[in-house]
Structure formats: structure tokens, C-alpha cells
C-alpha positions, 0 to 999 in steps of 0.5 A: 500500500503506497504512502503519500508523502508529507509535503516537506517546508518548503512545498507547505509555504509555497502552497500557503503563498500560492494560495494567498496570491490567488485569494488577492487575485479573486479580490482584484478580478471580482472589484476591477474586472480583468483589464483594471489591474495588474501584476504590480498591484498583485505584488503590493497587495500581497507583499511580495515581488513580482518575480516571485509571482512570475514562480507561481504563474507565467502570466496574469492570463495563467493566474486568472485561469487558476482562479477560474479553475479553482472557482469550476472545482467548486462547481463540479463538487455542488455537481456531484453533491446534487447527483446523489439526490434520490429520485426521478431521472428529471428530479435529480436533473433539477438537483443539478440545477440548484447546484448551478445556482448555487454557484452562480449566487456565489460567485456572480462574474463567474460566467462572465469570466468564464466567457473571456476565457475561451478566447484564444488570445486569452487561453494561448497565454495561459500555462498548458498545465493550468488549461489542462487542469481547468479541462479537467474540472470542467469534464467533471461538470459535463460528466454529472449532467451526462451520467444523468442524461444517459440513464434517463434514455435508458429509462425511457424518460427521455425518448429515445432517437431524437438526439444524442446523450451530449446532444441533449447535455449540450443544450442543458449546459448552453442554455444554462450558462447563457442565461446566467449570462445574459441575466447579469446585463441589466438591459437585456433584464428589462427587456425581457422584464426578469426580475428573479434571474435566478427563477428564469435560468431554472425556467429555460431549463426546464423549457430545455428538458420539455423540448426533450421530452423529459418525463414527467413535464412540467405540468404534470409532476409537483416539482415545488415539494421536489425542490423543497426536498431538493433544499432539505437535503442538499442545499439549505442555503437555497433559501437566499436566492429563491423567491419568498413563498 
């Protein structure tokens, strides 16, 4: 039976400062925005010199990456939290949602963020490391909501030869990440006259698995008493961003 080593000194301070750095960076991307600062800034503000930043991170595009990835592990563990939501196939799909709501009241410019980063002018300036950790932890998202999506066709909830397993992930996750997006642009809000952002994600989500033809539809289960289990069990915190009975 292998033994993991004890991280030695030197390693534990150089995992304590790494994690201070990107603590100031997610303070400095959350005020700013990614264009309003630098690394001279981020040397000041956590007392050390940009060379040693430079030991850490290539770029600053590689260490707003690590903040992103870091936030998309916290993600893909809600993901993986609401996946043991026992139910129907629908039910634990809208587990999922909760869990992406969650993330998203928490870390609110995530997505905008996220946005940025699949720019090649971005991502070609980021380490291959950090890019292959950030795909990793977005594969486990994926993975989750495709886990479910499967069983379903193979319940027969979802009919079958309409589209794929990752077709129909592919439409979950884009409408989602979409509207979370587009929820955040106080015109487009207006126009569309949102006042619960939060309450139109889990719509157009559900729109998405009534277009699928997921059973039971909408209409014809009561997902309120779902959702209050959902928020028993998993995810008490709900109760700060879902609308008032």
C-alpha cells in the first residue's frame, strides 16, 4: 500500500503563498474586472515581488485561469453533491440545477469570466498545465449532467432517437450558462422584464428538458415539494436566492 508523502517546508509555504496570491487575485478580478489591474498591484497587495509571482504563474492570463479553475472545482463538487439526490431521472436533473445556482449566487462574474476565457488570445497565454487542469474540472461538470442524461434514455424518460446523450447535455449546459449570462446585463433584464434571474435560468431549463421530452413535464409532476426536498437535503442555503413563498 503506497504512502503519500508529507509535503516537506518548503512545498507547505509555497502552497500557503500560492494560495494567498490567488485569494488577492479573486479580490482584484471580482472589484476591477480583468483589464483594471495588474501584476504590480498583485505584488503590493500581497507583499511580495513580482518575480516571485512570475514562480507561481507565467502570466496574469495563467493566474486568472487558476482562479477560474479553482472557482469550476467548486462547481463540479455542488455537481456531484446534487447527483446523489434520490429520485426521478428529471428530479435529480433539477438537483443539478440548484447546484448551478448555487454557484452562480456565489460567485456572480463567474460566467462572465468564464466567457473571456475561451478566447484564444486569452487561453494561448495561459500555462498548458493550468488549461489542462481547468479541462479537467470542467469534464467533471459535463460528466454529472451526462451520467444523468444517459440513464434517463435508458429509462425511457427521455425518448429515445431524437438526439444524442451530449446532444441533449449540450443544450442543458448552453442554455444554462447563457442565461446566467445574459441575466447579469441589466438591459437585456428589462427587456425581457426578469426580475428573479435566478427563477428564469431554472425556467429555460426546464423549457430545455420539455423540448426533450423529459418525463414527467412540467405540468404534470409537483416539482415545488421536489425542490423543497431538493433544499432539505442538499442545499439549505437555497433559501437566499429563491423567491419568498
Amino acid at each position: 500500500m503506497s504512502i503519500l508523502a508529507t509535503p516537506t517546508r518548503k512545498e507547505r509555504e509555497f502552497q500557503a503563498r500560492e494560495e494567498l496570491i490567488l485569494t488577492h487575485a479573486r479580490r482584484l478580478l471580482l472589484e476591477k474586472g480583468f483589464q483594471a489591474w495588474n501584476m504590480d498591484q498583485l505584488a503590493e497587495a500581497v507583499e511580495y515581488s513580482k518575480g516571485t509571482l512570475y514562480q507561481h504563474f507565467t502570466s496574469k492570463e495563467d493566474l486568472v485561469l487558476a482562479v477560474a479553475t479553482d472557482a469550476l472545482r467548486m462547481r463540479a463538487d455542488l455537481f456531484e453533491k446534487a447527483a446523489q439526490f434520490k429520485g426521478l431521472s428529471r428530479e435529480r436533473c433539477r438537483a443539478i440545477g440548484f447546484a448551478c445556482c448555487e454557484f452562480a449566487f456565489n460567485h456572480p462574474d463567474y460566467f462572465h469570466v468564464e466567457m473571456m476565457l475561451k478566447s484564444a488570445s486569452f487561453w494561448e497565454k495561459a500555462s498548458e498545465a493550468r488549461r489542462q487542469a481547468h479541462a479537467f474540472q470542467a469534464a467533471r461538470t459535463w460528466r454529472v449532467l451526462n451520467n444523468i442524461v444517459v440513464q434517463a434514455m435508458a429509462l425511457g424518460d427521455i425518448p429515445g432517437g431524437r438526439v444524442t446523450p451530449e446532444q441533449a447535455t449540450f443544450a442543458l449546459v448552453s442554455v444554462t450558462v447563457g442565461s446566467h449570462v445574459m441575466t447579469q446585463e441589466p438591459m437585456l433584464r428589462v427587456q425581457a422584464g426578469i426580475t428573479d434571474p435566478m427563477s428564469s435560468v431554472r425556467l429555460n431549463q426546464d423549457l430545455v428538458c420539455d423540448g426533450l421530452g423529459w418525463k414527467p413535464l412540467l405540468h404534470e409532476h409537483d416539482y415545488a415539494s421536489t425542490d423543497k426536498s431538493i433544499v432539505k437535503e442538499l442545499f439549505p442555503s437555497a433559501l437566499a436566492w429563491l423567491p419568498s413563498e
